[in-house]
C-alpha positions in Angstrom: 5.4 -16.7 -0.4 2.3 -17.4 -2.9 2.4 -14.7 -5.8 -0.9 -14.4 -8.1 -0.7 -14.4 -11.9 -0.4 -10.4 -11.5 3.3 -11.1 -9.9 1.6 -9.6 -6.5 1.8 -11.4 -2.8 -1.2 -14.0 -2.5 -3.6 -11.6 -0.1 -2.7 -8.3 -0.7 -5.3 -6.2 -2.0 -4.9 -4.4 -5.7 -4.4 -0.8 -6.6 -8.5 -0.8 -7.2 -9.3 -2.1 -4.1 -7.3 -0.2 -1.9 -8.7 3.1 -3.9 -11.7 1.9 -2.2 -10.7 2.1 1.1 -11.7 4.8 3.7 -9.4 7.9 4.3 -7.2 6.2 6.4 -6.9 2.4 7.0 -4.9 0.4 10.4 -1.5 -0.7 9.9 -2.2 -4.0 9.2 -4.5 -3.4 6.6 -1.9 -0.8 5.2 0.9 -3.3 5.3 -1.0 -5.9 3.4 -1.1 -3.4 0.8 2.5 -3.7 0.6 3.1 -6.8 0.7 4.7 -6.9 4.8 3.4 -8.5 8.0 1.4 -7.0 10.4 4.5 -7.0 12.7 7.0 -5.4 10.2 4.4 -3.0 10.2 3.9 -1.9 13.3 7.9 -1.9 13.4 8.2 0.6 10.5 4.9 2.6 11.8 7.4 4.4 14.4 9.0 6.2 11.7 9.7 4.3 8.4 6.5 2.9 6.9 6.3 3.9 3.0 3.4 5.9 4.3 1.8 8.8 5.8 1.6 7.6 9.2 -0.6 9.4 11.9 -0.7 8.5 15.6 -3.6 9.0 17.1 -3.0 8.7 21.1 -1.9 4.9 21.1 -3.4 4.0 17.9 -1.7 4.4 14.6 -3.5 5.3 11.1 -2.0 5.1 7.7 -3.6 7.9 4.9 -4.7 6.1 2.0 -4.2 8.4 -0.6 -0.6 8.4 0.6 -0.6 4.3 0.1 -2.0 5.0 -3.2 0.8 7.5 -4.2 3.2 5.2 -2.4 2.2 2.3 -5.0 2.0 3.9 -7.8 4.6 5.5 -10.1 2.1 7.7 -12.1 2.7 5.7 -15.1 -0.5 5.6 -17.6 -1.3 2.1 -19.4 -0.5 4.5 -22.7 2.7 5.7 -21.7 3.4 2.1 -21.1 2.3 1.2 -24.4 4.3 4.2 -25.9 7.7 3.3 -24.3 7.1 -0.5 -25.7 6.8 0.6 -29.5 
């Protein structure tokens, strides 16, 4: 496994990028975002993905703001910051 300068899995998309996604994305796309294979995905989608899954007749969608919140821990760069001093 390839990680970028960032520490994050070569291919998956950042924080930014998947705040520019539509409402809800497919769960490949979704498991990209965290770093998992399509497969492991699809495996989780039946009731463990880290995120809002919602199944659509056959077809599963993951909710973006719920990847978002999934990814994030709500910590500001300046609490960051404040904790390091």
């Amino acid at each position: 496994m390839a990680l970028t300068n960032e520490g994050r899995r070569e291919g998956s998309p950042t924080l930014g990028e998947i705040e520019l996604w539509p409402a809800s994305v497919d769960v490949a796309t979704a498991a990209a975002a965290f770093g998992i294979s399509r497969s492991y995905g699809y495996e989780l989608a039946r009731g463990a993905f880290p995120a809002k899954v919602i199944q659509a007749g056959g077809r599963y969608r993951v909710v973006t703001a719920s990847i978002i919140r999934a990814l994030s821990d709500g910590t500001t760069a300046q609490q960051v910051r404040d904790q390091d001093t």
